[in-house]
N, C-alpha and C positions, 0 to 999 in steps of 0.2 A: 952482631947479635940482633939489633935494630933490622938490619935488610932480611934478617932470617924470619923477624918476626912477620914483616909485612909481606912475602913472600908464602909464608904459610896462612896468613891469613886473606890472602887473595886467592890462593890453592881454594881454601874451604869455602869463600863465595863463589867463585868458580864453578865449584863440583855442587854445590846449594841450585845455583840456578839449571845446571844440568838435570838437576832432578824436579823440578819444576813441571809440573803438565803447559803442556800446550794449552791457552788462551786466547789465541786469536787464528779466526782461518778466512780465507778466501775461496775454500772449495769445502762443499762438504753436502752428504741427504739431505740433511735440513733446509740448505742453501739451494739447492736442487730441486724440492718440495717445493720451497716458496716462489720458484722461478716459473714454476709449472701450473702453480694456482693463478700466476698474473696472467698466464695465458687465456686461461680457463676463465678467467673474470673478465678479459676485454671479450672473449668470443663468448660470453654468455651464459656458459656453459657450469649452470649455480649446481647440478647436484656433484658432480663432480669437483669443484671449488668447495663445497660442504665440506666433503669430506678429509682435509686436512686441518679439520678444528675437532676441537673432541667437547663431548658433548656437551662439558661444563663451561665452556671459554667464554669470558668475556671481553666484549669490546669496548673499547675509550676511543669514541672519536670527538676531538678536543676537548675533553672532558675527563675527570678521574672518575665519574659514573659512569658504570659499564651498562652493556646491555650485552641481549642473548643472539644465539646466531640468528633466527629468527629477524629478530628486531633492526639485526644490523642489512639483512638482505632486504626485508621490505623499505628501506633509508634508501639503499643502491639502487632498487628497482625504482623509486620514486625522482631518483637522480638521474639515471640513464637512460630511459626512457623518454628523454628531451634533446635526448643527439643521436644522428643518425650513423654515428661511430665516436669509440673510446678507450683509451690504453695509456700506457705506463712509454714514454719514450726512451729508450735504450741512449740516446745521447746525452751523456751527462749523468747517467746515470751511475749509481754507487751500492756496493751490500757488499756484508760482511757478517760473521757470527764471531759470539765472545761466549767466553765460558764467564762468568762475572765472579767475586768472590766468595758467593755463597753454591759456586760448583751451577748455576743455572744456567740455560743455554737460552742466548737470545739471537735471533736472526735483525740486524738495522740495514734497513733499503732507503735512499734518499732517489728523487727519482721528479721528474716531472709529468704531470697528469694530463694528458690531452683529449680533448674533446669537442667534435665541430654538432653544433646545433640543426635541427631539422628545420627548424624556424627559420631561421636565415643563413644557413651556411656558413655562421661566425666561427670559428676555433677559437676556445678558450684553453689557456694556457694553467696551470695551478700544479705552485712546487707543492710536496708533499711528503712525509717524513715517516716510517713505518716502522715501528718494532714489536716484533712476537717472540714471544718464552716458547721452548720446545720442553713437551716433556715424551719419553719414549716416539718421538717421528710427527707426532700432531703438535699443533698452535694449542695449548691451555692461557693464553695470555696475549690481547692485541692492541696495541695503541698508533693509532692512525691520527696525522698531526697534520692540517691541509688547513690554506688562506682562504676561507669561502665568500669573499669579497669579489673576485672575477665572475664566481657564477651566480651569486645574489644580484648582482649588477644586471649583468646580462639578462638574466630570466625577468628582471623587474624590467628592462627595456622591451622584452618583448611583451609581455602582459600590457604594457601600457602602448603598444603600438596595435595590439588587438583589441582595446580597449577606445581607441581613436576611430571616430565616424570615418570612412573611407568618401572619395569625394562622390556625393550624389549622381552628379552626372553622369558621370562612367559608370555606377551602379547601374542608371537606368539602362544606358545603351548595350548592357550585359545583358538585361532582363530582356529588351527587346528582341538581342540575338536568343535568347533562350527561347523565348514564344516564337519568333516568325520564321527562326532557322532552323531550330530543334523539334518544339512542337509543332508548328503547321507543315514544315516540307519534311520533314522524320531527317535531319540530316545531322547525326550524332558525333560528325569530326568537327564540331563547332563546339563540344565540351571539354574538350583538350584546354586547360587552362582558365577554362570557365568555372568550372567548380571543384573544390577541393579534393585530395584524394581521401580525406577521412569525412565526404558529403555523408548524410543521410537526407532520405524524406519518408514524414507520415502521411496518410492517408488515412484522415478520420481517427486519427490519432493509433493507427496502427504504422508500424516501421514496415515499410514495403521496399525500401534500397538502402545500403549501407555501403552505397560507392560510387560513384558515375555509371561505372560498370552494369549493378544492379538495377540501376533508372533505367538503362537503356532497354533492361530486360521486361522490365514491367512495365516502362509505356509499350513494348512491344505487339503486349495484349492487347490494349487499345487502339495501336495501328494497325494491326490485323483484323480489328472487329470492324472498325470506321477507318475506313482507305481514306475518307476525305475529313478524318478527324481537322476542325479545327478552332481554335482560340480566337476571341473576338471580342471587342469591345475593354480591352485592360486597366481598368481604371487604377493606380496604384498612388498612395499614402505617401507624406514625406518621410525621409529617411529619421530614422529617431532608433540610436544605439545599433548602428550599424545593419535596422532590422526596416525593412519596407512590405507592405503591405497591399496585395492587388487583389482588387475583383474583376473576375473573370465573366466572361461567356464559354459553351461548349457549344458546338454544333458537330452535323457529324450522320451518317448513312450506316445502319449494321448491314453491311453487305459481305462480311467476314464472317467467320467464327468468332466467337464472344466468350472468352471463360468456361470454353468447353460447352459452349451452347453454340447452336447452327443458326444462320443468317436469318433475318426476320425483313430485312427490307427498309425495316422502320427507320424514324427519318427523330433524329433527338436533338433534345435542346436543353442544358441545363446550367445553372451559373455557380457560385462557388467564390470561396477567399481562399488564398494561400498567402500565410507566411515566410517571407523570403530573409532568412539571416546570413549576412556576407563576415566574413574574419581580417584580420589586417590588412592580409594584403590583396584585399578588394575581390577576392574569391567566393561563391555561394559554399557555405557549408552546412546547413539547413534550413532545412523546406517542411513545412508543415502547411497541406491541403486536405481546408474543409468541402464537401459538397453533399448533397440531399442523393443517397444510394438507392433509397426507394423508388426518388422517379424517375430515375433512369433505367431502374427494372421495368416499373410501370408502365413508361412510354414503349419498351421494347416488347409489353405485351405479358409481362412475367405476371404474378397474382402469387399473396403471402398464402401458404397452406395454411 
């Protein structure tokens, strides 16, 4: 009677868990959803990435205070925007969805975060732990769990390595290639490496380049007005915050075109400061040049209406 008993009561646990919903998956839309948003998020691709959160979601990143989608993308853009590539690496990587006891459906990705820096080509490594609520096919619920120790680290490294005076000397002998090789002989493959690729410069506090590229465009005027544009006499300042300070001479023949003006013949002479600010790694990345625009109309014969 005793083995009848246990016999039947193994029957009924038996045929209980039989009827049991499925709780655990390895394959499924949602899973499939979330696989397709990590693509979307290393290639950038935010309005698309959007749209797998519904409009009310909030995010916990290390934290039980949520924020809005909004708030969580301007976070990402403020973060990715410091490496020049970034993704989720498939090795070691892990996901799964549970139905939990209250019938909810969560998506957990455990996964490691990779990211190599603009700044210096570093890859920083950061594990990272994900779980989203599915309700109807969208994320209504995100908590994102990451060591932000590797990338506080690293970013504080490079702030203070651009924060570090570059060695003077080599500043100057940059400057000199700028002046004798660039402006006096116009020979613009001697910026390769000379100046940053995120340069600007003013001119009388207007932005006239926003790139090596653009310099080359707009002294171009200048060399086409004055064939024998040149720089003379450069007196420049100690280095102080990375920033050096030169005055200049101009000399120079308009026997070009001039800003859409026809050759005058005229023979010019004008002097000027430019501020020269170089970044860590001992590259110009702006330039701000003062000089008197009036007489060098004036000399050329121009007159204010």
């Amino acid at each position: 009677m005793k083995k009848l008993f246990v016999f039947w009561l193994a029957t009924i646990l038996f045929v209980a868990c039989q009827n049991e919903p499925q709780r655990y998956f390895s394959e499924s839309p949602e899973i499939e959803s979330f696989k397709t948003s990590l693509e979307q998020y290393k290639n950038g691709e935010w309005d698309a990435w959007s749209a797998h959160f519904a409009d009310t979601t909030k995010f916990h990143v290390n934290s039980n205070k949520g924020i809005s989608l909004e708030e969580f993308k301007e976070g990402q853009h403020d973060i990715t925007s410091n490496f020049s590539s970034y993704g989720f690496l498939d090795q070691g990587s892990f996901i799964e969805m549970v139905l939990d006891k209250d019938d909810e459906t969560w998506v957990n990705y455990w996964a490691t975060w990779q990211g190599t820096l603009k700044a210096n080509d570093k890859k920083i490594n950061i594990p990272v732990h994900i779980t989203s609520r599915y309700i109807d096919g969208k994320v209504v619920d995100f908590y994102n769990y990451w060591d932000s120790a590797p990338l506080t680290t690293a970013l504080a490294e490079i702030e203070k390595a651009n924060g570090m005076p570059a060695d003077e000397k080599d500043l100057n002998n940059k400057i000199d290639t700028f002046v004798n090789e660039f402006l006096n002989k116009q020979d613009s493959s001697v910026l390769d490496g000379l100046l940053a690729d995120d340069y600007i410069r003013y001119m009388n506090d207007e932005k006239v380049a926003s790139s090596p590229e653009e310099l080359v465009t707009s002294m171009g005027v200048f060399f086409k007005g004055f064939p024998d544009f040149k720089i003379t006499n450069p007196h420049r300042s100690s280095l102080a915050g990375n920033t050096i300070f030169v005055h200049w001479k101009m000399t120079g023949t308009n026997t070009g075109e001039f800003n859409g003006s026809a050759a005058t013949g005229k023979e010019v002479k004008i002097s000027g400061l430019s501020r020269l600010h170089f970044n860590g790694q001992g590259q110009l990345d702006e330039e701000n040049v003062f000089f008197d625009q009036l007489s060098l109309m004036q000399q050329l014969g121009k007159t204010l209406n």
